[in-house]
C-alpha positions in Angstrom: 9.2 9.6 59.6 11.2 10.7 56.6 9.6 9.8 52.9 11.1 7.8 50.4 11.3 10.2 47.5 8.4 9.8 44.9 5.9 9.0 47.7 4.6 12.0 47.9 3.4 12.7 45.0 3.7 9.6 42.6 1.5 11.2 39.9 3.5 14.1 39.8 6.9 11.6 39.3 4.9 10.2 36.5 4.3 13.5 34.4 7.4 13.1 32.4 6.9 9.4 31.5 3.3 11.0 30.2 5.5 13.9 28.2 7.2 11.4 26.5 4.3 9.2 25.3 2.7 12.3 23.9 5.6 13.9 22.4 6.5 10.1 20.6 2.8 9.5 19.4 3.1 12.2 16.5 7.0 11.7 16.5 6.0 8.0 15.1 3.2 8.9 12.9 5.6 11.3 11.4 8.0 8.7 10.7 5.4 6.5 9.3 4.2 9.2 7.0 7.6 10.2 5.7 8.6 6.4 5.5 5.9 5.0 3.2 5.9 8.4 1.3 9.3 7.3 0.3 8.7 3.8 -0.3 5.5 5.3 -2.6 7.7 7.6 -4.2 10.5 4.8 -5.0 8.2 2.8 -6.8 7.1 5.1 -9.3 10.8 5.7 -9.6 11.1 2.0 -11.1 7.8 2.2 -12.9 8.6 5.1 -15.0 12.0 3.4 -15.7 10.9 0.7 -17.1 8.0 2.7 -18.9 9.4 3.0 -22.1 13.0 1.6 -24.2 15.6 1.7 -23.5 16.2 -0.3 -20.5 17.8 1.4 -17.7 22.0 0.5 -17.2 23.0 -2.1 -15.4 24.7 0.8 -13.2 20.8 2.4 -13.0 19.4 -0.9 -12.5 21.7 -1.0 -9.5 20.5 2.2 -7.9 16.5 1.5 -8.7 17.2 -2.2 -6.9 19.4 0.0 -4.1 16.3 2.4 -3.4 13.8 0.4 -3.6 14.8 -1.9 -1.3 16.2 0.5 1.5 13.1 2.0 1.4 11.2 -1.1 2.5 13.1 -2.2 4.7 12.9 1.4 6.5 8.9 0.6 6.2 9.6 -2.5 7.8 11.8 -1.0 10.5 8.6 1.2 11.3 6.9 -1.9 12.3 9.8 -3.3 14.9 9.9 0.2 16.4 6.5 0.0 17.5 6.7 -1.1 21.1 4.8 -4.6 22.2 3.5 -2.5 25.2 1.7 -0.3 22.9 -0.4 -3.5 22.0 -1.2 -6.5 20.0 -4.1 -5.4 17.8 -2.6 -2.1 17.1 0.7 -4.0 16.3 -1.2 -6.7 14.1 -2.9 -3.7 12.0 0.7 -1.7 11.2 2.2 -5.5 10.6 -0.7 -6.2 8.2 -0.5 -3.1 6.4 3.7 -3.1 6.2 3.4 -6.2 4.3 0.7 -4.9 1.8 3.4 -2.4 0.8 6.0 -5.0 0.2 3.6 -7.6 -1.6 2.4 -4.7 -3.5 6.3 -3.7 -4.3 6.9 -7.3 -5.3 4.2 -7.9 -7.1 5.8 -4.6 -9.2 9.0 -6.3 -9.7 7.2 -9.5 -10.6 5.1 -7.3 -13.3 8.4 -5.6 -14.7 10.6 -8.2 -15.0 7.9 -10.6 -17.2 7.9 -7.6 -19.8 10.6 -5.3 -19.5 11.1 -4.0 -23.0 7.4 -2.9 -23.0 5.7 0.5 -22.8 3.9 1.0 -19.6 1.2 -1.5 -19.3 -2.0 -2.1 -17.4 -0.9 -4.8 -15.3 2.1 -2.4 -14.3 -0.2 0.6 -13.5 -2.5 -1.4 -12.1 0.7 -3.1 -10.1 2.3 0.7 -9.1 -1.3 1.9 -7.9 -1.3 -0.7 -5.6 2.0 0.1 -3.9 0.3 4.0 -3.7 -2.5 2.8 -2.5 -0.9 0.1 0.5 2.0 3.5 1.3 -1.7 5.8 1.7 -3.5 3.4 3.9 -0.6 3.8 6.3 -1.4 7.5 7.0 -5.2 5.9 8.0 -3.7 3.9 10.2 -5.0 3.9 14.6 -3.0 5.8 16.4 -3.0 4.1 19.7 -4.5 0.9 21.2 -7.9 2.5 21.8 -8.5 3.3 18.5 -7.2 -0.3 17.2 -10.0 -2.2 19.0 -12.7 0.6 17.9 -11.5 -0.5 14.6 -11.4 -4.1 14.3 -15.2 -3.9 16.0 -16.4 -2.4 14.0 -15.7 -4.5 11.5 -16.7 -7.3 13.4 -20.0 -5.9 13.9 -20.5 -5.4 9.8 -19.9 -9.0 9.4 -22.6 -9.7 12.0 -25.1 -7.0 11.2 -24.9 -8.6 7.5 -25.4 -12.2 9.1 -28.1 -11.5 11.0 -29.9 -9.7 8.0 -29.8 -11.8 5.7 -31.2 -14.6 7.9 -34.0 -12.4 8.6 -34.5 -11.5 4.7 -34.0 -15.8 4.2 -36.9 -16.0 6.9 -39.0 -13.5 5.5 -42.8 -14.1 3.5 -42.4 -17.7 4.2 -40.8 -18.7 1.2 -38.0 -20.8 0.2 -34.6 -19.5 1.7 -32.7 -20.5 -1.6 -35.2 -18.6 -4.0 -32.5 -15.7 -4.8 -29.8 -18.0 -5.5 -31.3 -21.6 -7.3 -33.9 -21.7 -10.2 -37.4 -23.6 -10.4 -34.9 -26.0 -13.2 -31.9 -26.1 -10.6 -35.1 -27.4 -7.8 -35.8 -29.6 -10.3 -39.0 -29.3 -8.1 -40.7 -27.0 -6.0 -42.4 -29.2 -4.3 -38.9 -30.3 -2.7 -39.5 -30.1 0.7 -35.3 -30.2 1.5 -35.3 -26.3 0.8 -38.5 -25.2 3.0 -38.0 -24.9 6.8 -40.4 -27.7 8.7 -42.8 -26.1 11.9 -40.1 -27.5 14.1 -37.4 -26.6 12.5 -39.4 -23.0 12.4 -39.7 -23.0 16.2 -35.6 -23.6 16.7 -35.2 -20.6 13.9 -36.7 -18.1 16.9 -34.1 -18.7 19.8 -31.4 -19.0 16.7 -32.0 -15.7 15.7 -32.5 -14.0 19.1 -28.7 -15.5 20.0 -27.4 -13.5 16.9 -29.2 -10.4 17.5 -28.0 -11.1 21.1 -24.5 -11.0 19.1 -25.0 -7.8 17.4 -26.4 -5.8 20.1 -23.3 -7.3 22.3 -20.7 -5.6 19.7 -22.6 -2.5 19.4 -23.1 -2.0 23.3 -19.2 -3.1 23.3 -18.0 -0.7 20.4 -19.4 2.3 22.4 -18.5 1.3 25.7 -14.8 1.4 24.8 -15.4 4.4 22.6 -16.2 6.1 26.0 -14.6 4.5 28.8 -11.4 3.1 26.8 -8.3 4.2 27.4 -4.7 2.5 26.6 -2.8 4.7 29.3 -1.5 1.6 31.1 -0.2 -1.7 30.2 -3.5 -3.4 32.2 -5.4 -0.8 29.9 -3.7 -1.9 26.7 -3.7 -5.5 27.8 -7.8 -5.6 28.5 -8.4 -3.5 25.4 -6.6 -6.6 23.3 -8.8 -9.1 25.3 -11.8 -7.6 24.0 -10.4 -7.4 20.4 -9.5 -11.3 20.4 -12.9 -12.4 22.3 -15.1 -10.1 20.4 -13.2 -11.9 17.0 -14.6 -14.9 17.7 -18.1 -13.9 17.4 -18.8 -13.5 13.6 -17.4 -16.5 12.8 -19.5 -18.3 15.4 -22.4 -16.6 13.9 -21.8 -17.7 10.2 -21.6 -21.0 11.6 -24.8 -20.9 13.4 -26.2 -19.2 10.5 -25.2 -21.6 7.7 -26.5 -24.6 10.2 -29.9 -22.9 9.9 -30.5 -23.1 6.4 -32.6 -26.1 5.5 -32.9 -29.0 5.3 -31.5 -28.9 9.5 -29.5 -30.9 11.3 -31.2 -29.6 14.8 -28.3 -30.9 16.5 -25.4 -29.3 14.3 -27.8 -26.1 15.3 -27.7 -27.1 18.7 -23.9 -27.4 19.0 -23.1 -24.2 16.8 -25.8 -22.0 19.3 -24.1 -23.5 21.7 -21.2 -22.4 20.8 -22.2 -18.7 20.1 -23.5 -19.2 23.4 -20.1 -19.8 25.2 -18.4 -16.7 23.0 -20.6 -14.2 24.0 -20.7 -15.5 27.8 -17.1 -15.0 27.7 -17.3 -11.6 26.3 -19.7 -10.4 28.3 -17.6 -11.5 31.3 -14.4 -10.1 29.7 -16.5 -7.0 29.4 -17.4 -6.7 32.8 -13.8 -6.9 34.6 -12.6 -4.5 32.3 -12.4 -0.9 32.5 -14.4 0.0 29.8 -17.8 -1.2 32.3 -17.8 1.0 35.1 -21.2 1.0 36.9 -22.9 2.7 34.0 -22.2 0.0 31.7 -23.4 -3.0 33.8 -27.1 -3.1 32.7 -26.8 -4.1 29.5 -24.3 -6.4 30.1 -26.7 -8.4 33.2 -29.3 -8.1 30.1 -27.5 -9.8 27.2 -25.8 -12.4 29.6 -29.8 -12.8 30.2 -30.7 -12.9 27.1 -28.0 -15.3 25.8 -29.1 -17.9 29.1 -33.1 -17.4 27.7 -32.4 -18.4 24.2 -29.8 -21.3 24.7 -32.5 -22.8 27.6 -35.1 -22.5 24.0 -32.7 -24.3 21.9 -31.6 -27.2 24.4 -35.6 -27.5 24.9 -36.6 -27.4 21.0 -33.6 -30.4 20.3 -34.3 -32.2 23.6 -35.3 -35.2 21.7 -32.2 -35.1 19.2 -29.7 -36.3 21.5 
């Protein structure tokens, strides 16, 4: 029985498609690089025109205007290029930082065209640095999908680490959570029993804080499974590795919320619905999690033990606020 050609070895038919990723890959950082160092380089151009009388020709103008604007739009163009397939989060950081450079190059025009007969001025330094700055962070830029979610993560799990920290430091020697922020005159009195945490409400505060540790540990356990296991080879690879990045950007948010719900004097249902919440975003991570394939076998454990974990502290909470519904 004859083969159809390819079946043999389809691996092998793939090997030039593979070429070509890796020979574009530092074809389009190149381009990047080169394209923002332009854009960078045509803004000081119209800065240090407009630095000092007299005021460039009309014919000059022309040219500055010319420059200028070619060279964003060819930072722009960088943006288009990049192929959908090479995915969303990776995508939504080169969009993001594209229009940084163009706000920052507007907000230069803006500058210069309020006081163009004056020497160089702050708010015009300040104005070109910017547009440096913006063309720079381009260079700092992910390279691939894998590297986009690492990034946004880790961000998330700042936000969260932060959260969870300063709930414990609000919790901590039994004192008033709003100490550090509201004086004895702003209290008008201490004895004001709206800013101190009741035994009850005490008891809720446990299973509260255990679903946004539960939320931290879930981001950090995430952040180095995909540093290991992730890849962005295939459009299912890119595809899961963006599910995780728009799950896993739900959870601070839910946090602050349940965080800010906390804080006395407590509505034990609002905390309630907001754990509840939490509750729901982190199920659905963990299960995103565990069909991807950044959990091979290795990675299962943890996720059976937060999934645990998140079950454990909800069943607390719905317990603690039985009697609110």
């Amino acid at each position: 029985m004859e083969r159809e050609p390819g079946a043999a070895g389809p691996a092998r038919a793939l090997e030039p498609l593979r070429h070509l990723r890796e020979v574009l890959r530092p074809a389009l950082s190149r381009i990047r690089g080169q394209t923002f160092k332009a854009t960078s380089q045509e803004a000081t151009k119209l800065s240090l025109a407009f630095s000092r009388p007299p005021l460039p020709s009309a014919e000059d103008c022309q040219k500055l205007s010319e420059g200028v604007q070619n060279a964003v739009l060819a930072a722009a163009t960088v943006y288009y290029w990049l192929p959908k397939s090479q995915g969303t989060t990776l995508r939504k950081m080169v969009r993001d930082a594209t229009a940084e450079v163009v706000e920052g190059m507007i907000q230069l025009t803006d500058v210069i065209l309020r006081t163009p007969l004056q020497s160089l001025s702050q708010e015009q330094l300040i104005s070109t640095g910017s547009v440096w700055e913006a063309c720079e962070q381009i260079s700092h830029l992910p390279q691939d999908n894998q590297a986009a979610v690492l990034s946004a993560m880790a961000a998330y799990l700042g936000v969260v680490r932060d959260a969870v920290e300063e709930m414990e430091q609000a919790q901590g020697e039994d004192r008033d959570p709003y100490s550090d922020i509201m004086e004895d005159e702003e209290l008008g009195s201490r004895g004001n029993r709206d800013t101190y945490w009741s035994e009850a409400d005490r008891k809720l505060l446990g299973p509260c804080m255990g679903l946004m540790k539960a939320s931290k540990a879930c981001l950090k356990k995430l952040l180095g499974a995909v540093k290991v296991h992730g890849k962005a080879d295939t459009p299912e690879q890119v595809a899961q590795l963006d599910d995780l990045a728009d799950i896993t950007n739900e959870i601070s948010p839910s946090v602050d919320e349940l965080a800010l719900s906390m804080y006395p004097p407590m509505n034990q249902l609002a905390v309630r619905l907001n754990a509840a919440k939490l509750a729901s975003v982190l199920k659905k991570v963990l299960e995103i999690t565990k069909s991807s394939h950044v959990c091979p076998p290795s990675e299962e454990g943890w996720v059976q033990f937060l999934t645990g974990a998140v079950d454990h502290n909800m069943d607390k909470i719905k317990d603690f606020t039985q009697s609110e519904l």
